[in-house]
C-alpha positions in Angstrom: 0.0 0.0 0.0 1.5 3.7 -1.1 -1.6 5.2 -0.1 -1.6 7.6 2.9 -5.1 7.2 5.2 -5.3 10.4 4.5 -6.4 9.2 1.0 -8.5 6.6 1.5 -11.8 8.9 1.6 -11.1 10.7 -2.1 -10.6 7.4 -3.8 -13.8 5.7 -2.1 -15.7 8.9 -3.3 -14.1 8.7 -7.0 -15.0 4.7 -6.7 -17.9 4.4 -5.0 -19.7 7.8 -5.2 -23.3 8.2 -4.0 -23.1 4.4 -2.5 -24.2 4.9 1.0 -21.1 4.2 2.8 -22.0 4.9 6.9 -25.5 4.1 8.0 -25.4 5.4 12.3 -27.9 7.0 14.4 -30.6 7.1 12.1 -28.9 8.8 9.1 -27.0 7.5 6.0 -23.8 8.9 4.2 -22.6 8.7 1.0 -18.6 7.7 0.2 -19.2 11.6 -1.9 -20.6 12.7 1.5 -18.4 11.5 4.1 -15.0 13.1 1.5 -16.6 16.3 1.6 -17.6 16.5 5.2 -14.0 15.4 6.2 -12.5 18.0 3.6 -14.5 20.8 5.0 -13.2 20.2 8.1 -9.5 19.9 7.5 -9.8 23.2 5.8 -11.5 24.6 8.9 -8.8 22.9 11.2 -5.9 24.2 9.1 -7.5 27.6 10.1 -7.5 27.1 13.5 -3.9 26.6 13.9 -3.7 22.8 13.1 0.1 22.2 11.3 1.2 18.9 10.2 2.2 16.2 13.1 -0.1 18.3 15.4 -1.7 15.9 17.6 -5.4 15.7 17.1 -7.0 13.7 20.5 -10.7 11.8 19.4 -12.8 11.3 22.8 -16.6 10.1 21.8 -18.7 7.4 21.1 -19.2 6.3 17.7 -21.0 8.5 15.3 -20.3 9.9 12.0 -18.8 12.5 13.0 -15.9 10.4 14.9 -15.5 9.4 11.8 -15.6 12.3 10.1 -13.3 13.4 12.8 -10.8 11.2 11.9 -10.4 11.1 8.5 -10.6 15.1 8.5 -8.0 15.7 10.7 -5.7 13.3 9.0 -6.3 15.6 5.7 -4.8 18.4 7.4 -1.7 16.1 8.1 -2.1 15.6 11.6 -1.7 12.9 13.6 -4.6 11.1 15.5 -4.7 9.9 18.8 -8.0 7.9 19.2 -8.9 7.0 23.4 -11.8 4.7 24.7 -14.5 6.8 25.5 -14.5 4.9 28.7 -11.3 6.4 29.9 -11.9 8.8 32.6 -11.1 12.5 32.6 -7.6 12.3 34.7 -6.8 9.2 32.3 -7.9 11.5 29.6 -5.5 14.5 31.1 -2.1 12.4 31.3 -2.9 11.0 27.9 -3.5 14.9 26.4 -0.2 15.7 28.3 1.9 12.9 27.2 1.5 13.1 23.6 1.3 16.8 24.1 -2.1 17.3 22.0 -3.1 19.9 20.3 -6.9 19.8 20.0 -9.7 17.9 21.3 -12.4 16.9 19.2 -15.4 15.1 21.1 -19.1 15.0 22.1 -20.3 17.3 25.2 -20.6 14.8 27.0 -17.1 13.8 27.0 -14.8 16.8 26.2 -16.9 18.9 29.0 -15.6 16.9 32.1 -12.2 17.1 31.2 -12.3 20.5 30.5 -13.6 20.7 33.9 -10.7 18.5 35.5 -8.3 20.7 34.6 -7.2 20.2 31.2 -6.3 23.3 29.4 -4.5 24.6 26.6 -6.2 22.7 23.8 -8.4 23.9 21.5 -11.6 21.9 22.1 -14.1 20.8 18.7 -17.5 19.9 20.5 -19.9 18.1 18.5 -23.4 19.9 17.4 -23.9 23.7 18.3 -24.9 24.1 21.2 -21.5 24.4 23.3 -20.2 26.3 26.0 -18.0 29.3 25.7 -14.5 27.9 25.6 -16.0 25.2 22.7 -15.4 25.4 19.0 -19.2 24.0 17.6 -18.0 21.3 15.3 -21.8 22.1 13.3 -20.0 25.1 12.2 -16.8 23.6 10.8 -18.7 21.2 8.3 -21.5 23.4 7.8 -19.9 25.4 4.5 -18.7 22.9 1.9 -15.0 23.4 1.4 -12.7 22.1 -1.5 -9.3 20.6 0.1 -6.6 19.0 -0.7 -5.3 16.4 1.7 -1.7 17.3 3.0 0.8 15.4 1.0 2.8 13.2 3.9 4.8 10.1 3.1 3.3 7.1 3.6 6.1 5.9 6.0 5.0 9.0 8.6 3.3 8.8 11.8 -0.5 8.9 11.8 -1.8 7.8 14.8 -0.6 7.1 18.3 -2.8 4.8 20.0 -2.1 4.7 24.0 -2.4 0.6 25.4 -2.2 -0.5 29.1 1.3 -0.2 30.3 3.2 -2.4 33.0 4.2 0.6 35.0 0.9 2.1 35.3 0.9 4.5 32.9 -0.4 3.9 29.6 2.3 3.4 26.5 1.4 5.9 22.9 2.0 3.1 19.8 3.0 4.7 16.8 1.9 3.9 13.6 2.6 4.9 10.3 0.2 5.2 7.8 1.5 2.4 5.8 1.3 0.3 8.8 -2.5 0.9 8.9 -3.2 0.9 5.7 -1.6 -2.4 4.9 -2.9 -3.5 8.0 -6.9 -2.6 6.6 -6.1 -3.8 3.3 -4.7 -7.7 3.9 -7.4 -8.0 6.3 -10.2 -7.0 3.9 -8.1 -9.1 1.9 -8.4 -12.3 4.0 -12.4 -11.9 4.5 -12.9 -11.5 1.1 -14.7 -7.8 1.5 -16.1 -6.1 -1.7 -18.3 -3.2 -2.2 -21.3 -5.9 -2.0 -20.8 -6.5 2.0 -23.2 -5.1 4.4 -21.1 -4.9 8.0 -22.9 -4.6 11.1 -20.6 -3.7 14.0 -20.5 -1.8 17.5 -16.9 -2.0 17.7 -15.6 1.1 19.5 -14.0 2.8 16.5 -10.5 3.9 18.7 -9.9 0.2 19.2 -8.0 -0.9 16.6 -9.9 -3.9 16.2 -12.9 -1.1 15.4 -10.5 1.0 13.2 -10.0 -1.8 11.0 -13.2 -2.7 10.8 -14.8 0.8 9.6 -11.5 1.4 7.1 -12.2 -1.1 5.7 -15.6 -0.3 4.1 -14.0 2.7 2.8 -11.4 1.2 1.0 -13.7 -1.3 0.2 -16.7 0.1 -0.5 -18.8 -1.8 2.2 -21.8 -0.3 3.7 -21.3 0.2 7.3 -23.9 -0.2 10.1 -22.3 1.0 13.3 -23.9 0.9 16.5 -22.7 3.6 19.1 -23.1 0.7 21.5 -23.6 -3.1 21.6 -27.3 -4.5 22.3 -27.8 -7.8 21.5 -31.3 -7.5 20.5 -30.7 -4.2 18.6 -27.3 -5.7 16.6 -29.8 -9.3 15.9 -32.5 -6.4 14.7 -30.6 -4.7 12.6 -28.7 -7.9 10.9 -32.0 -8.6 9.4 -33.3 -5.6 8.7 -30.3 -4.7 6.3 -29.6 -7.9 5.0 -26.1 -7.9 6.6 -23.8 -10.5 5.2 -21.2 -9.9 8.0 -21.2 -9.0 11.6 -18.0 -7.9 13.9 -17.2 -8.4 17.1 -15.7 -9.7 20.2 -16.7 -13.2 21.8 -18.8 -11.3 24.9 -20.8 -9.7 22.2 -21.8 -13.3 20.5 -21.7 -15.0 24.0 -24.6 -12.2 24.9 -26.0 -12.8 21.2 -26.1 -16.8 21.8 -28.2 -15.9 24.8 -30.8 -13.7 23.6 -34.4 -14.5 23.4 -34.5 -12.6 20.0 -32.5 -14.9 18.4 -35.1 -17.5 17.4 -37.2 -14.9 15.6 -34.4 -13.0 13.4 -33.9 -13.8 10.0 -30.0 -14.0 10.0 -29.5 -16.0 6.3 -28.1 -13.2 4.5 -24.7 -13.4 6.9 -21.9 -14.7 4.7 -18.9 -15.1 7.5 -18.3 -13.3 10.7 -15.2 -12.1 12.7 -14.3 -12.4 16.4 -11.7 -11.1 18.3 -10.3 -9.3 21.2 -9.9 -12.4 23.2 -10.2 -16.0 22.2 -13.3 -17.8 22.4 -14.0 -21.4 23.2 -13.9 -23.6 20.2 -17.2 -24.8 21.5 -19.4 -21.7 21.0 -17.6 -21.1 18.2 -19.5 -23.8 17.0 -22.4 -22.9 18.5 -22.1 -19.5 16.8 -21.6 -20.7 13.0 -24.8 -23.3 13.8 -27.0 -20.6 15.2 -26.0 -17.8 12.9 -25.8 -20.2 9.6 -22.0 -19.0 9.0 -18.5 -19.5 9.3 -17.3 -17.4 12.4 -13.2 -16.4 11.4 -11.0 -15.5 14.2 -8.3 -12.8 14.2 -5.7 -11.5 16.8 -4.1 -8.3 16.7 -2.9 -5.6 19.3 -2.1 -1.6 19.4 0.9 -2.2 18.8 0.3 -4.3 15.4 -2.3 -1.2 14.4 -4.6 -4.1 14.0 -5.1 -7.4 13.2 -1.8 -9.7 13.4 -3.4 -12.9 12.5 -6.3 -14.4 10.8 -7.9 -17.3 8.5 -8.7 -16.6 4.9 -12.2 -17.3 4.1 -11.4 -19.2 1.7 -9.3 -22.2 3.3 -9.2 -24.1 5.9 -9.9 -23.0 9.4 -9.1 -24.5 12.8 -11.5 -23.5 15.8 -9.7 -22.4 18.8 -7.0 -21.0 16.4 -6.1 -17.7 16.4 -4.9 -18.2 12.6 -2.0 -17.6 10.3 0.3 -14.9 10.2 -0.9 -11.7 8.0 -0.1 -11.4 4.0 4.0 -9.5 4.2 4.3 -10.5 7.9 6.0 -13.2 10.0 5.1 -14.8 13.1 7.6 -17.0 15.6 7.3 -19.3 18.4 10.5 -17.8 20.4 12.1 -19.4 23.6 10.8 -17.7 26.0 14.6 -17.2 27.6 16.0 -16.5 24.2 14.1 -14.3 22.0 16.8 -15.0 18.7 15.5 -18.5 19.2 12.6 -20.1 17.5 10.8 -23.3 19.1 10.2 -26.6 17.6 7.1 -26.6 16.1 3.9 -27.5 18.8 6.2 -26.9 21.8 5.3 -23.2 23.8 7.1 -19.9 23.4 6.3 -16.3 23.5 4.5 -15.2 20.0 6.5 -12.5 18.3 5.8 -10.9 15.0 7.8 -8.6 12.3 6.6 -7.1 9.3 5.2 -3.7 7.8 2.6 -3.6 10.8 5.0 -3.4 13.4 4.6 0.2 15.6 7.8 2.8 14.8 7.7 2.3 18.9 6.4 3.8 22.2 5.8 7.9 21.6 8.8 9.3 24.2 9.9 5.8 25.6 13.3 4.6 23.9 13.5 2.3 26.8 10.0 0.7 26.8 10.5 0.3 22.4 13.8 -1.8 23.1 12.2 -3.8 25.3 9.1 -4.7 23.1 10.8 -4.6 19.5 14.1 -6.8 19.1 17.3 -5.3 16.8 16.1 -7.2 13.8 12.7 -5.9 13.9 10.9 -8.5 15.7 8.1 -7.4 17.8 7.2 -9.3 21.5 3.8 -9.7 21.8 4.0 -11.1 25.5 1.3 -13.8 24.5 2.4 -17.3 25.2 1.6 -19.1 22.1 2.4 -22.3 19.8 2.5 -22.9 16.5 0.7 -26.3 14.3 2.7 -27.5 11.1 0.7 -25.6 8.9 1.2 -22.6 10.4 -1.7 -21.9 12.8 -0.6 -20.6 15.8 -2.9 -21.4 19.2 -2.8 -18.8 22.3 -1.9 -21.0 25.6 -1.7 -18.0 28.0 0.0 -14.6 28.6 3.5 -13.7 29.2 2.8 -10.9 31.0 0.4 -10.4 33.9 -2.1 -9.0 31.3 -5.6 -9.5 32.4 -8.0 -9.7 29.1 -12.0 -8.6 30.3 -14.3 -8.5 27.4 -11.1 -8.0 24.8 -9.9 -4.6 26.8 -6.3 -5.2 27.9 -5.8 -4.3 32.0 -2.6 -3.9 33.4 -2.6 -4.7 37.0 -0.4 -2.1 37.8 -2.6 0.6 36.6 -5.1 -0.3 38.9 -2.6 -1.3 41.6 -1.3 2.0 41.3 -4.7 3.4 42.0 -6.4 1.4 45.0 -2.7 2.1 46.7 -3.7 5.7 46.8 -6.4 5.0 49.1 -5.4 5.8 53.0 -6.6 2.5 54.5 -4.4 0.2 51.9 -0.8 -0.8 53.1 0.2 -3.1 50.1 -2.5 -4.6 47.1 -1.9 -6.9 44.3 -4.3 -7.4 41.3 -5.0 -10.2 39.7 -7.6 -12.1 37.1 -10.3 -14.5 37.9 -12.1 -15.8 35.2 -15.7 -15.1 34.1 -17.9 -17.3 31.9 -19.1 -13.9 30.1 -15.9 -11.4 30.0 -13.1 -13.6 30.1 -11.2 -12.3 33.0 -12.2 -10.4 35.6 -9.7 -8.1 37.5 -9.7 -8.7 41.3 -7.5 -6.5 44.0 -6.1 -8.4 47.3 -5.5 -5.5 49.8 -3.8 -5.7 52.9 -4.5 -3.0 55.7 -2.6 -0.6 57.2 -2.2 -1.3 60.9 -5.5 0.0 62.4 -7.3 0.3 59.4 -10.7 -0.9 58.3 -11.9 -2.4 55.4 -13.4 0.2 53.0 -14.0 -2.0 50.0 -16.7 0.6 48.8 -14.3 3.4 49.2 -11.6 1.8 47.4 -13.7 0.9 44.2 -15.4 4.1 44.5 -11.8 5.8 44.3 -11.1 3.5 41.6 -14.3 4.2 39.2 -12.8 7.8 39.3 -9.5 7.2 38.8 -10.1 4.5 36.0 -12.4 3.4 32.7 -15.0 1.3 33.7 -13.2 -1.6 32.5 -10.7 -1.4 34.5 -12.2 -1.3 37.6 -11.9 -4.6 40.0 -14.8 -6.3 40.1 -14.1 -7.8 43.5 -12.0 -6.5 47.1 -10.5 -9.3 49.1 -9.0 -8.3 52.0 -5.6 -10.8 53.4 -3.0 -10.8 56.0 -0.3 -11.0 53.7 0.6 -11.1 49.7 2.5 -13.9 48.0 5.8 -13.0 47.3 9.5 -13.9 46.0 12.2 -14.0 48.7 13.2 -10.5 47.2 9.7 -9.4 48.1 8.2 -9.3 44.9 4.7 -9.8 44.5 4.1 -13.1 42.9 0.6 -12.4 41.1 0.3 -16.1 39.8 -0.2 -17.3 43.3 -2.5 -15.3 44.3 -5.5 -17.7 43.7 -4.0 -19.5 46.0 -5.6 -16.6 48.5 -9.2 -17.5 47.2 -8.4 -21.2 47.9 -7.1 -20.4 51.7 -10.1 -18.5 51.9 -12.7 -21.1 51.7 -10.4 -24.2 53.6 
C-alpha cells in the first residue's frame, strides 16, 4: 500500500460515489458525502492553527462525526490519537499531556468533564452547536462545503498514536505509520474477502484498533457500514436482518450475549456470509455454536495496538481450525521464540512467547526509547507477550499470557494501573491485582489488599476511588481483603499465586 489514510476517503468517493457508505444513528452517508464533510473540516482545522504532526486527541462514542473526525483531521496532516470513551477525565489529562495534543475533538458529554478537571491549553471541537464558551461548535466547521486537498505526507510518517495499558501504570502511545495501517486494513479485507457488495454490522468502539479496521475497511472497500454507538444484542440481531447484513464484527462477549438472547429464534440472520471475532479468544465450542446458530463461518483474528490491527487471521477461503487464532498476516512473519531466548525459535507444537515482524510493526512507544527496546528486538521483531504455539501448517494457538495481562471482554488491564490506584487510598498498606475468570468477559480483574495497621476495610471506598480514577473496564470487580501477599524471597509480588488466596479462603 502507497496510499496515505489520509487518502482513503477521495478514492472511495471517486469509486464508489453516491453508494451509501455509513448508516449510524438514524442517518446514512454517501462515500461523496463522508470526503466532503471530512474536507470541510480539514480546511477549517488548518484555520484554527492545526500544522502537520499536530496531535489531534478523538474522545466520543461512535457517530459519523468520529468518523468524520478522523479522517478530517488526517487531511490536514495531523496525527490522530483515538482513546476509549470509557477512559476517565484524569486518564484523559495524562494522555493529552503525554503526547502533548493539540486539539480535542469530542461530544459534550465527554470533552466537558475534562475541560472541567483541569485540562487546558487545547483547542476543544464539541460536536453539534450548542457548546459552551470555551467550545469550538463542530456544526460550524462542516456546515460550508470546502474544496481541500489532503496534505501530502509520506506514507512511512506517523498517523496515529494509540495509547495501550502499560506495566508501569501508565499507559504506552504506539506509533503507527500510515503504511502500517493501511496495509494493515487492506490484507485483512483481503483475507475476508470484503467487496463493495458487503453489508457490515458492528458496534466496535471505532478507537480500538480492532474497530478501526473494521470501519477502514468499508471505505477502502466500498462496504456499507452499520455502526452501532453501542452493543445490544437485541438491537445488533435487529438490525442484521433488517439490512440484510452479510457480515457482523465483534468480540466473543458480544456473540456469548448474542447466543443468549431470546431474539434470536425470531431474526432472519440467512443473508450473513462469515463473521469475525476477536479481542480475546473464544471457546472452540461456542464457536461452533455461533456458525450453527448464525448459519455461517465465524473467522478468528488476533491483533494488538501495537500491530495497528489485526496480526493474525484465517482466509475465508481455506481451511480454518477452531480455537485457532490463525496464520500470520499477507507480508508479515510470526515466531514461536524461547521464552529465555528471544533469537530463538521453538520446535514446532512446543510453547514460546509469539513474536511478530513485518510492515505492521509500531515505529515504537511515543517518548519511551526504553520501553520500544524492550518490546521490538534489533532485527525488527516485535514481543507480543502472549504465550503461544505454532501447528505444522502454520496456525498458531494462544496457551496464556507472558505478562500479567488481564484480558476482560477484549480490553487489555494492566494490574499495575489499577494497583497504582487502590494504593492511593489511606486504608491500603500493600494490594496486588490479579484475574479470575468469568464465563461472560473472560477475566475479571480482582484487587487483594492488605490493611494498614488499624485500618478498616473500605472496600466501597476503594472501588469508588477506583471508578474515578479508572475506565470502567478497568475497575476490580471484587476487594479481598488478606493478612499478607505472596511474594518472592526478594519481596516481589508473585501475582500467579494469588489464587492460591481465594483457595485459603474457603479451607
Amino acid at each position: 500500500m502507497t496510499a496515505t489514510l489520509a487518502e482513503f476517503p477521495g478514492l472511495a468517493a471517486r469509486k464508489f460515489g453516491d453508494r451509501t457508505a455509513l448508516v449510524t444513528d438514524g442517518r446514512e452517508f454517501s462515500f461523496r458525502e463522508l470526503d466532503a464533510l471530512s474536507g470541510t473540516l480539514a480546511h477549517n482545522l488548518v484555520n484554527l492553527g492545526v500544522e502537520p504532526g499536530d496531535r489531534v486527541t478523538l474522545y466520543a462514542p461512535n457517530s459519523w462525526e468520529w468518523i468524520v473526525s478522523y479522517y478530517g483531521a488526517l487531511k490536514a496532516g495531523a496525527v490522530v490519537n483515538p482513546i476509549n470513551v470509557m477512559l476517565t477525565p484524569p486518564e484523559v489529562a495524562y494522555v493529552t499531556r503525554d503526547c502533548a495534543a493539540k486539539v480535542l475533538i469530542g461530544s459534550r458529554e465527554t470533552v466537558a468533564p475534562v475541560i472541567a478537571a483541569g485540562v487546558s491549553g487545547l483547542i476543544n471541537v464539541v460536536f453539534g452547536s450548542n457548546v459552551l464558551e470555551d467550545m469550538v461548535p463542530f456544526d460550524a466547521l462542516v456546515a460550508e462545503p470546502r474544496s481541500f486537498e489532503p496534505v501530502k505526507v509520506d506514507p512511512n510518517a506517523m498517523c496515529t498514536i494509540g495509547y495501550t495499558s502499560g506495566t508501569t501504570g501508565h499507559p504506552k502511545g504506539a506509533m503507527q505509520s500510515h503504511r502500517a495501517v493501511a496495509t494493515n486494513v487492506a490484507m485483512t479485507a483481503q483475507m475476508h474477502m470484503k467487496t463493495d457488495r458487503d453489508v457490515v454490522v458492528t458496534a466496535l468502539p471505532c478507537p480500538h484498533v480492532y474497530g478501526n479496521v473494521v470501519f477502514q475497511a468499508g471505505i477502502l472497500c466500498g462496504c456499507t457500514l452499520i455502526m452501532h454507538p453501542r452493543f445490544d444484542a437485541a438491537e445488533i440481531l435487529a438490525s442484521i436482518e433488517q439490512h440484510s447484513a452479510t457480515m457482523f464484527e465483534g468480540v466473543p462477549t458480544m456473540y456469548m450475549y448474542m447466543l443468549a438472547s431470546p431474539d434470536l429464534e425470531g431474526r432472519d440472520l440467512s443473508s450473513l456470509t462469515r463473521c469475525t471475532v476477536g479481542g480475546q479468544t473464544m471457546p472452540a465450542a461456542k464457536m461452533r455454536e455461533v456458525e450453527e446458530r448464525f448459519g455461517c463461518p465465524l473467522i478468528e483474528l488476533w491483533g494488538m495496538t501495537e500491530l495497528a490491527g489485526a496480526g493474525t487471521t484465517f482466509p475465508l477461503y481455506g481451511e480454518r481450525k477452531l480455537g485457532s487464532i490463525g496464520i500470520a498476516m499477507p507480508y508479515c512473519e510470526a515466531r514461536i521464540a524461547d521464552g529465555q531466548d528471544a533469537a530463538k525459535t521453538m520446535p514446532r507444537g512446543e510453547v514460546g512467547e509469539l513474536m511478530m515482524r513485518g510492515p505492521i510493526v509500531m515505529q515504537g512507544y511515543w517518548g519511551n526509547a526504553e520501553a520500544t527496546r524492550e518490546t521490538i528486538e534489533p532485527d525488527g521483531w516485535l514481543h507480543t507477550g502472549d504465550l503461544a504455539s505454532m501447528d505444522d501448517d502454520g496456525a498458531i494457538f494462544i496457551v496464556d499470557r507472558k505478562k500479567d495481562m488481564i484480558n476482560s471482554s477484549g480490553f487489555k488491564v494492566f494490574p499495575a494501573e489499577i494497583e497504582r490506584v487502590v494504593a492511593a487510598h489511606p486504608s491500603v498498606a500493600l494490594v496486588a491485582v490479579g484475574g479470575v475468570p468469568d464465563p461472560l468477559k473472560g477475566e475479571i480483574a480482582k484487587a487483594y489488599v492488605v490493611l494498614k495497621p488499624g485500618a478498616t476495610e473500605d472496600a466501597d471506598g476503594i472501588i469508588a476511588l477506583c471508578r474515578h480514577e479508572l475506565a470502567a473496564y478497568k475497575v476490580p470487580r471484587a476487594i479481598q481483603f488478606v493478612r499478607d501477599l505472596p511474594t518472592t524471597s526478594n519481596g516481589k509480588v508473585m501475582r500467579r499465586r494469588l489464587a492460591d488466596l481465594d483457595e485459603r479462603e474457603t479451607q
